[in-house]
Each structure stands twice: as C-alpha cells, then as structure tokens.
N, C-alpha and C positions, 0 to 999 in steps of 0.2 A: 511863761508860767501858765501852769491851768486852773484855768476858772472854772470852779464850781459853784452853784447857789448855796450859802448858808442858810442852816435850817438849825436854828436854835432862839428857844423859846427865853425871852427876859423877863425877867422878875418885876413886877408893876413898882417897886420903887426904886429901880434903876433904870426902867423904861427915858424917861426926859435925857439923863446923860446921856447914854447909849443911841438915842435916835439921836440928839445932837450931832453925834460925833461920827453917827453912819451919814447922816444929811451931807457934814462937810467934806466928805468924803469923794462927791459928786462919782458915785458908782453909776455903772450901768441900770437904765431903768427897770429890768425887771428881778435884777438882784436887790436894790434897794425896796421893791416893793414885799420881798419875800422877808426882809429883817422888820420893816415898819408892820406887817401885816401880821407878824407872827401870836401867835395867842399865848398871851401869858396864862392862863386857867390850868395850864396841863402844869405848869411847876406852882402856881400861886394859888392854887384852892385844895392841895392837900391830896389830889388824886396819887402823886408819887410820893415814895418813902424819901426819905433824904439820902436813902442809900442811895436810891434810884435815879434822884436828881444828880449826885456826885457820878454816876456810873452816867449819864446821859451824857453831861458836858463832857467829860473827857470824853467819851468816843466820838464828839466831832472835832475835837483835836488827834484824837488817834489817825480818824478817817480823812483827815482835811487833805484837799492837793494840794502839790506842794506849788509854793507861792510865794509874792515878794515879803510878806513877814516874814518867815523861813529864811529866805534872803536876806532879808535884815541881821537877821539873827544871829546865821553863821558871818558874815564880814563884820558886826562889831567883835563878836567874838576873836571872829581869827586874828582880825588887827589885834588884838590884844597877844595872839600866841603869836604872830609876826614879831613883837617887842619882845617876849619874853626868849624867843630863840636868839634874836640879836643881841639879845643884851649877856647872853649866858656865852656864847661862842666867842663874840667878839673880842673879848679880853686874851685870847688864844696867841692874836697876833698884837697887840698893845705892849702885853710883857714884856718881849721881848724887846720893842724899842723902849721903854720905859730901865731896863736894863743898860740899854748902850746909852743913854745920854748922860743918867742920874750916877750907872758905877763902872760905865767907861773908861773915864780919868783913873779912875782910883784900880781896875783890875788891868787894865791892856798897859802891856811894857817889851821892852825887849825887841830887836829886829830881825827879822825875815834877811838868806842867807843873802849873799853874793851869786850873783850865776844860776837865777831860778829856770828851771825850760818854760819856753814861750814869752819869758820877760827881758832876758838876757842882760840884768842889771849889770853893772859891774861893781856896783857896793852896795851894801847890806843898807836895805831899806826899813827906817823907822815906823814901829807898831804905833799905829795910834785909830782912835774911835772911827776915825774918818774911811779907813781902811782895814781896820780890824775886827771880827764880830764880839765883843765879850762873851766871858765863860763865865754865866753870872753864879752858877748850879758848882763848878768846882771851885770858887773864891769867897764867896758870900758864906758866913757860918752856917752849916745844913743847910744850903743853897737849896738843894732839889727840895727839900721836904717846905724852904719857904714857899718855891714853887708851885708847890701842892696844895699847901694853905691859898695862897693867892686864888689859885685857878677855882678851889671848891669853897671860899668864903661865900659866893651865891648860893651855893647848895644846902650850905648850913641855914641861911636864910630863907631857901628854898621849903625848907622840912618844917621850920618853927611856922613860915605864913600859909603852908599846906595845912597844916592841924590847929591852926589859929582861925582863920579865914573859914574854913569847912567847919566846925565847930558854930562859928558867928554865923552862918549862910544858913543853917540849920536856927539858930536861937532868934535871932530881930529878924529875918527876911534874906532874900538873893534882891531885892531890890534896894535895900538899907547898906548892902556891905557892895555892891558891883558898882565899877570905877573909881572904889577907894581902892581898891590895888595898883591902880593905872597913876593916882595923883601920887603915892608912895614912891613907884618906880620912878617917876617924873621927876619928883626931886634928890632923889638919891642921883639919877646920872647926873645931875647939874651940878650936885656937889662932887661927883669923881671928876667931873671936870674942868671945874672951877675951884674948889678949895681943896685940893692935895699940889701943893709947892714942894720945894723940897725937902723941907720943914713945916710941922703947921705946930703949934704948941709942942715943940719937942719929939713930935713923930714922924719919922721917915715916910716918906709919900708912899711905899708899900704900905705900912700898917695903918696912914690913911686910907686908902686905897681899897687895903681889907674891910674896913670898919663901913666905909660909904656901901660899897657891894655883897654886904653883910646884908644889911638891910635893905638895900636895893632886891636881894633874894626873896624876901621876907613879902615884899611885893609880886614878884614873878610866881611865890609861892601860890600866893592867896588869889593867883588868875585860877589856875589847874583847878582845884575843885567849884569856884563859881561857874565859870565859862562853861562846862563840863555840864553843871546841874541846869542852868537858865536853858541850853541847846535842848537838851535832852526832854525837860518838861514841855518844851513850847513844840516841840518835833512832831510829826507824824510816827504813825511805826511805819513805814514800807518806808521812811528813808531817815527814821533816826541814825542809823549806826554810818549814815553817808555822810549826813550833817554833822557829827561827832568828828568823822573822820576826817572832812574837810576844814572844820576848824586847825585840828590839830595840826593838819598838811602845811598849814602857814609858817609852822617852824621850819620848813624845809627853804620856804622863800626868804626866810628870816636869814638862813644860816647864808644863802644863795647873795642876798643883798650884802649880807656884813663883806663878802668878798666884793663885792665891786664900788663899795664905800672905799677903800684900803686900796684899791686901783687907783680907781677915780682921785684920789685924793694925792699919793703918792705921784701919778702922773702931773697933776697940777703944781707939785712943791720939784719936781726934780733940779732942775737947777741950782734953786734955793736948798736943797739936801747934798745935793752933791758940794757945795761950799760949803755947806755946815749942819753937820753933823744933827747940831741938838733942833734943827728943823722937824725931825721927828718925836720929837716934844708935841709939838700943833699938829703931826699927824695922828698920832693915837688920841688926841683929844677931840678932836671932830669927828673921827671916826665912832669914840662911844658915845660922843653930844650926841649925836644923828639920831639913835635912839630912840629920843623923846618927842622926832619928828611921828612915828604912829600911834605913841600912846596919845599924844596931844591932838590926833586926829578922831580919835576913838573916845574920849574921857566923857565930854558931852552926852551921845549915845547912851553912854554906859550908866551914865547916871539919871537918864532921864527913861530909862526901858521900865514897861512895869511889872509889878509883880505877877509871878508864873500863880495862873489861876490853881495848879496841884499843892504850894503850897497857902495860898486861898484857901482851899478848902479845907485840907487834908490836917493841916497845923493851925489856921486861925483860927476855920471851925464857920467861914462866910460863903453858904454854899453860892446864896443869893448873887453876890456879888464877883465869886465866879464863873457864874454863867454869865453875866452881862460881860465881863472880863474875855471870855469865850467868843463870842458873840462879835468884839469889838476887831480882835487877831483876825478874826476869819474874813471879817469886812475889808482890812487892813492887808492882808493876804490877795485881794480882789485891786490894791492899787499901785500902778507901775511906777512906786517912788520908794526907795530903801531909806530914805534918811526921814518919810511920814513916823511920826509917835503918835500919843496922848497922854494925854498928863490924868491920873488915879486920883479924881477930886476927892471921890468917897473912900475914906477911911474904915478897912474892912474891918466886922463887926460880929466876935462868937455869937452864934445862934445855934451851932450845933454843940453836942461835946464831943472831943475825939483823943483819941490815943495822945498819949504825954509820959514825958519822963521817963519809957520804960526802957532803955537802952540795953543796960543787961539783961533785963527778962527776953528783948529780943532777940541779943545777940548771946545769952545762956542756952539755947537751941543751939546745937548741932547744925542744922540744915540749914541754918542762917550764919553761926559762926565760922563755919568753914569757906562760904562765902567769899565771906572779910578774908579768911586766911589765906583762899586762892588769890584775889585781886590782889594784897598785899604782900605776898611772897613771889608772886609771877612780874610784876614792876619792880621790885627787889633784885631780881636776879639778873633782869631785863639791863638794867642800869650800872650795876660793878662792871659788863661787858662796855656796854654801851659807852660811858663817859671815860669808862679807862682808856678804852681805845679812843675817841674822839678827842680830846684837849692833850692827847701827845701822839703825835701825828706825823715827828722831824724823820722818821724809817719812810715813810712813804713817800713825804717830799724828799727826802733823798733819792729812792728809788725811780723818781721820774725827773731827777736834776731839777729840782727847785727849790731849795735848800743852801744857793749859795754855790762857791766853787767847788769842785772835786778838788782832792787830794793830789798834792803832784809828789813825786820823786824826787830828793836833793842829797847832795853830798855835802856833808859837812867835814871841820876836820878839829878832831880835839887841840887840850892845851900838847899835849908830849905829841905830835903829828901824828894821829892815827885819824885815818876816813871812816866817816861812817855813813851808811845809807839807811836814809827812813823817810816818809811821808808825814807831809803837812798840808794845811792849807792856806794857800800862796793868797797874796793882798786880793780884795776884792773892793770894787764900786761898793758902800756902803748901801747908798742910795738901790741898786739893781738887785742887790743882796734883799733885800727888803720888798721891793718888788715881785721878784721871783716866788716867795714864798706868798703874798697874797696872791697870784695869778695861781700856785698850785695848791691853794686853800679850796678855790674856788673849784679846779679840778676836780677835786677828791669831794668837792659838796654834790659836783653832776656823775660822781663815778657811783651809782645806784642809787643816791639818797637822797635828790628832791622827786627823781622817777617814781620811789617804792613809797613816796609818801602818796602819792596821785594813782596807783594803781591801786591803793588800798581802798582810797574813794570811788573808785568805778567798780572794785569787785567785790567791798565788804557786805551790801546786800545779794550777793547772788552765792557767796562760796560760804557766809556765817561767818563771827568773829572767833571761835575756838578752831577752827579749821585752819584758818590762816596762821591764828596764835600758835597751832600745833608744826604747824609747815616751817614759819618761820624759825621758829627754836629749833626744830631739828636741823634745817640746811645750816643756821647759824654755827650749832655745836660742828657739825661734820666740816666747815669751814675752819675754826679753828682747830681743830684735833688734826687738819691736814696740815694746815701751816706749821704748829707747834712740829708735829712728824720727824715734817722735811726743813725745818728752822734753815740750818746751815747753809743749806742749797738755795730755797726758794727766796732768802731774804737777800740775797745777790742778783735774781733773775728779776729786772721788770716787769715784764708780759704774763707769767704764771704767777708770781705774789699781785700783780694787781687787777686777775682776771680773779682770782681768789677772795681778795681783798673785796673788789666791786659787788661780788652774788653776796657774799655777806654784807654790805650796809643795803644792798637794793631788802633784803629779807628782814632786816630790823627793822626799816619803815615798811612793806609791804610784809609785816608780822608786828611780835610782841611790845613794839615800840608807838604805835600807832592804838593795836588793839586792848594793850594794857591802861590805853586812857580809856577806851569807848567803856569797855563793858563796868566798869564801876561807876560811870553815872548812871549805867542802867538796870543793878539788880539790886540795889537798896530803896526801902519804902521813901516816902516825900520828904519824913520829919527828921530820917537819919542819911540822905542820898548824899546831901554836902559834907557832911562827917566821915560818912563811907567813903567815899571818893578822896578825899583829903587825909584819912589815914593810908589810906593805898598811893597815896601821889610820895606821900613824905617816907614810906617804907623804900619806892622807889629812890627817893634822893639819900637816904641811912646807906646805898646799895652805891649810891654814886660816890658816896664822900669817900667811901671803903674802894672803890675802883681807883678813885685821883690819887687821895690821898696814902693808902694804905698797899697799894698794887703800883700805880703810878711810877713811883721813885725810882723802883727796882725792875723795869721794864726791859729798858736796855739791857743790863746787867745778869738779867734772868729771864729773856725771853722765852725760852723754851718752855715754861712752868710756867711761867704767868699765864700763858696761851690756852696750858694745858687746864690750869685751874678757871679760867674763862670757859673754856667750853663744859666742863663737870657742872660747872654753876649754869650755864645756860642747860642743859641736860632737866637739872634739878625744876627749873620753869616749864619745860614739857610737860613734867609730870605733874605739877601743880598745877598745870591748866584743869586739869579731870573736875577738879573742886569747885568751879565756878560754871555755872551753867549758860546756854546759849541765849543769849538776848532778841535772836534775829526772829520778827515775825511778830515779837508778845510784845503787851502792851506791859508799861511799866508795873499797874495792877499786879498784874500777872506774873513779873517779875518779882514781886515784894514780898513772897512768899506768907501772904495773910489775905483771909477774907476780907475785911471790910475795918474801916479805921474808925468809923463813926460808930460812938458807944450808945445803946439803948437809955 
C-alpha cells in the first residue's frame, strides 16, 4: 500500500480523541508528527466557510492513496457479498435433492425394461429414489411454477430489504443499520437448516423453506445498498469504481465456493449416499449451513466500522467531527492491519443546517430523475436475463454430460405384441447423479463468470463504467439473438453453444452486472445515495422475479422466444445506459448534481 503524509487540520475539540487514537496507532515518526502538529486555527477560528471546511475534508478522502482502510473496507464488505452470492445460488442444487428424498417415495414407480444396452439385465429393474431421479416439476401440482417460487422467494426478499435497508441507511446512519443485514441472514440459514422437517406446524419443508429464504432475502437485500454506499463514501476517486467493483467480484467467489461446498461434501458422504438415498438430506443442509460460516466472519467488522464522515456532514450537519473522523481513516490507512478500527466515542452533533426532506423537490428535476430512471431500469433489464438464465442451467449441464445419464435406445413391446422404439433414461448411481451436476455447476461458474467479474476490477478505472455497461449489453443481446437464431442446431452442438454461451456470462460480469451496482452508489447526493442505490438494486430484483418466475417455467418449452425476448430486454438496457452519467474520475460532489448541501 502507499503511504502518504496526512494533512488534515482537527478541530480543537476533537483534537484529545484524535491524537489518542493517532498515538496508538504507533505510525511512522514523521507521519505522526505531521497529524499531532497540525493547526487547528485554519478550521477552528472562522477563517473558512463551513462550505469550505466540508469541501477540505472530503478532498483528502478523495485524494488519499489507496491504503489498508480502503482494504478494510472492500473485504468486510465483499465478505458480505461472498454470503450474499452463496446464499442466493446455492439453493440451485439443494432443490433438487430436497425433491428426491421428501417426494421420492411418493412420485418414482414403475420399472426400467428388460434388455437395457450396456446393462444387459434380463428382468425389468425396479424404479426407486436410490436409482431413479424424481420428476418433481411433472408430478408435484404446478410443479415448475413451485419451482419458481422456491428458487425467487430470495428475491422477493431481495426487493423488500433493498428499499427497506436503503431507505434506513439514508434515515439513522450506514453505521446504525451495517451488520444488521448480516445477523438477519445469519439466522434465517440456521432456521432453513435446522427447523424445516418434513412437517413443521402443518407446512411442507418447501413452504418452510419459502418462508425462512423469504427473509433470509430481506437480509441479502439490505447488503446491496449499505455495502455499496459505506465503499463508495470512504473510497478515493481514482479507485472508487475498483473498490465497488471488487466488492461486488466476491459474488463470483461465492457462487465459485457454493460448487465445491457440494463436492467436497458429496465426496465425503458417498458411501453413505450410495446405501441411502435420504443421506442427501445432510447433504443440502451443510451445504446452506456453510453460509453463515462468512457472514459470522464479517458481523463484528460490520458493526463495529464508523460512520462515513459524507454522511457526518452532509446529513447530521457535524462538520467538526468529520474532519477528525477524516483525519483518523487516513492515519488508519498508514497501518498494515485490516482488522485495526475505533470506536466513535463522540456522539455527532448539528452545528450546521443542511438540506433535509426534499426527496421529490430533488428527484422532481429531470436531470436528477432520470438518473434514478437509468440505474433502475438498466439493473432491471440486467436481471430478467441474468437470473432467468442462471437458476435453470439443466441445457447446459446437459450439453457437457453433467446432468446425469444420456438417453439410451430401448425396445419395448406392447399388451397386443407390437414393438416399440423410444428413448429413456436408464438407472443411474443416485449418488454420481448428484455429483455430476455440482462438478458441472462449478464448470459453467469458471465458463466467463468469476473471470468477467476480475476483469471488471482491473479495467473499470481505465475503460469508464458506461463503456463497459454499453460493451457488455451489446455483446450480451448479439449472444442471445445468435442462440435463439440457431436454437435447433446450436442447442445439440457442445463447442459452439458453450463458446457462445461462455462470451455471454464472461460480458455480464465484465459489463452491466458488475456496473449496474458501481454507478448508483456513485451518482446520488449523501442524504439520498442509500435510497438511490436501493431503489435501483430492488428494480433489479422486480427484473429477476419476472426472469425465474414468469420466463423460467416456460424455458424449455419455448426456448426460441424466451431467448429472443431476453436479448430485446438486454437491447432496451443499452439504451438506458445514455441516462446515467459517467462516475469515472469525479468526486461524488460532483456526481450529486447540486452546489452545496449546507443552507445559509
């Protein structure tokens, strides 16, 4: 990291804590002399306006190098979006064994022929769980659309703790409301994985199930706009939109991990799975326990970070206390430990008056409301593609045989003797069945999409975030418009659907996936950033329920259209980018589209 001297002047009655807390700090001697030395007279006798004092402090956060605070920063944060990616994907592969154990019994019957190729039984082999996959989507009542619900009950959660949470991050503080999303999440997985039996008061462990990851959402929600707004305020500009995007890159490790939880775990039980079936009971429940292994790494942090000195100022109205607040980061920035804090003895204290309450007078502008309209319609669009295509995924594990067995060739022969030839799929290892499919999760997680989350981070300050947002959306749509095309053909070919397949997720993370979080923490003012961002996160997940739930079902059935309505709707986010303007380079100020927050 690079050291530079801080040069920021403390307010005489925040001088004692402030040098307290640079002392223990045991900085290099002539850093420490430059913070102990500094003159308070230039902020404490009136020579600057308090505009002036607000416009000083933040420019040595604008200008500061970047540093282990910074580093702190982004890993509490990202740990947090590590959880939130695991815990959103993971249920992906859980369903499905939570279907073979609990309706099993009750859907799989009937025996596999006589004379299968490659088995060469000579009598009809009995269907059952241990050897058979259930068909939960054609037995269960509106099997696929429960499906659907299952998979986007986070998302509904998702939408209410984005505009809950961003709303509160905005009203009491980002330091009042961070790490209450983490102890949420924390106990909601304990409950999906401790109290959903097969019964719990009369509910089926699915609409347990629903109900716990309902609100388990509701937590994952309420990350996206905090994590978003704490990054961004405490950032530098010459590497906010890196820090943003490194946060965000931890979904990729998230989704990356949830695949070798589901290995790792499944290799441990094989024996025990291959005797019995409902062994993968204990496998999906460790696998979402696990979970709560980063938010519980990260909660502490989260609750103990202090408040971002922007909205110090800009919303309490204590310029005083955040410049010492300034002052402390930059020091704090100068020591090679990410897990150093301090604790916010002083209680910040209006001394200015600043802008309040005007939400619609702000966002009644034009040049501001449209803003909001870009972020929130470009994550919107971003998402119906994005989640539709991710949480049904069995075309692709097909397409690379991980999916279970192929189809063989049998003859059977009716009641009046007539032969007939058709395709089925012949007994399988339950157990390897099961396997297969997390080994090609994990696949399809390195086939562009923990890459394009890390390329975002090394090029988002060099290429701008509307660049890439424009890049991305396009290659995305022309990706899909060739698939949908060539449906018939390409969805047969390996090598061409999944070189296809690949440039489009690498372009969602290294594009609008990535850039539709950065730029809405960074082009709303202090008092409305968490609410901006948190209506733009939850427009995205309105965007996701409509991809699972309302595209989802009818996938298979109508791939060609889905595909094609996918890429119109990515189209439409292209040109929604124009609305939101380029964050690279400008200081959030700058971004907020207003002079000065402090009222005369």
């Amino acid at each position: 990291m690079s050291c530079s001297k801080p040069n920021v002047s403390v307010p005489e009655n925040n001088r004692d804590s402030t040098f307290t807390f640079v002392q223990n700090q045991k900085l290099p001697p002539d850093i420490t002399s430059d913070i102990l030395n500094s003159n308070p007279a230039e902020t404490a006798t009136g020579k600057q306006t308090e505009s002036e004092k607000r416009a000083a402090a933040f420019a040595h956060l604008d200008d500061a190098a970047l540093g282990w605070f910074h580093l702190r920063a982004i890993i509490v944060a990202g740990v947090g979006f590590f959880a939130d990616a695991y815990d959103i994907f993971v249920i992906g592969q859980a369903l499905p064994m939570i279907y073979q154990v609990y309706y099993g019994p009750q859907y799989i019957s009937g025996y596999y022929p006589a004379n299968m190729p490659g088995l060469n039984n000579s009598m009809p082999i009995l269907k059952t769980p241990q050897n058979t996959k259930v068909d939960f989507a054609g037995h269960f009542p509106n099997g696929v659309h429960m499906d659907a619900w299952l998979k986007a009950s986070t998302n509904w959660g998702n939408l209410i703790g984005q505009i809950g949470f961003g709303y509160l991050g905005d009203l009491l503080g980002r330091k009042k409301m961070y790490g209450v999303e983490l102890i949420i999440m924390i106990v909601c997985t304990i409950g999906s994985v401790l109290f959903t039996g097969s019964m719990v008061n009369g509910l089926s462990i699915l609409d347990a199930l629903a109900i716990w990851r309902f609100f388990l959402g509701i937590g994952i929600g309420g990350d996206y706009p905090m994590s978003a707004t704490i990054t961004s305020e405490f950032a530098n500009v010459k590497y906010r939109g890196m820090m943003l995007s490194a946060v965000f890159a931890m979904q990729g490790i998230g989704i990356m991990v949830g695949g070798l939880v589901y290995i790792a775990t499944l290799a441990a039980m094989q024996s025990r799975i291959q005797a019995d079936y409902t062994v993968l009971d204990h496998v999906w429940r460790v696998a979402v326990g696990f979970g709560i292994v980063p938010a519980l790494g990260a909660v502490y942090f989260r609750l103990t970070i202090p408040e971002t000195p922007r909205f110090t100022v800009d919303v309490l109205g204590d310029i005083e206390k955040a410049t010492s607040d300034v002052q402390k980061v930059l020091a704090m920035n100068e020591v090679t430990n990410v897990a150093s804090g301090w604790t916010q003895e002083e209680a910040a204290v209006a001394k200015v008056n600043v802008k309040q309450n005007d939400f619609l007078n702000y966002f009644g502008k034009w040049e501001n409301l449209k803003t909001l309209i870009g972020t929130a319609y470009c994550w919107f669009a971003l998402d119906v593609a994005w989640y539709g295509l991710a949480l049904n995924q069995s075309l692709v594990l097909n397409l690379i045989n991980f999916n279970g067995p192929s189809k063989i060739e049998v003859t059977t022969t009716t009641a009046n003797g007539t032969a007939l030839l058709s395709k089925i799929v012949p007994p399988a290892d339950i157990w390897n069945l099961f396997y297969q499919v997390a080994v090609g999760n994990l696949i399809v997680a390195f086939c562009g999409t923990v890459p394009g989350y890390w390329f975002c981070v090394a090029f988002v300050e060099t290429l701008g975030r509307k660049p890439i947002q424009y890049f991305g959306f396009l290659v995305i749509t022309i990706c899909l418009i060739v698939l949908a095309a060539d449906w018939e053909s390409l969805s047969t070919q390996q090598v061409p659907f999944l070189a296809i397949f690949t440039v489009a997720q690498f372009f969602f993370q290294f594009g609008p996936n990535t850039t539709t979080f950065i730029i809405p923490g960074e082009v709303f003012p202090t008092r409305f950033r968490s609410t901006g961002h948190g209506l733009s996160a939850a427009a995205g997940k309105a965007g996701a329920i409509i991809g699972i739930q309302a595209v989802g079902p009818y996938f298979t059935a109508n791939s060609q259209s889905v595909l094609y309505a996918f890429a119109a709707i990515m189209f439409t986010g292209l040109v929604a980018t124009c609305l939101v303007p380029e964050p690279m380079g400008k200081t959030l100020e700058e971004l907020s589209n207003e002079d000065d927050v402090i009222l005369a």
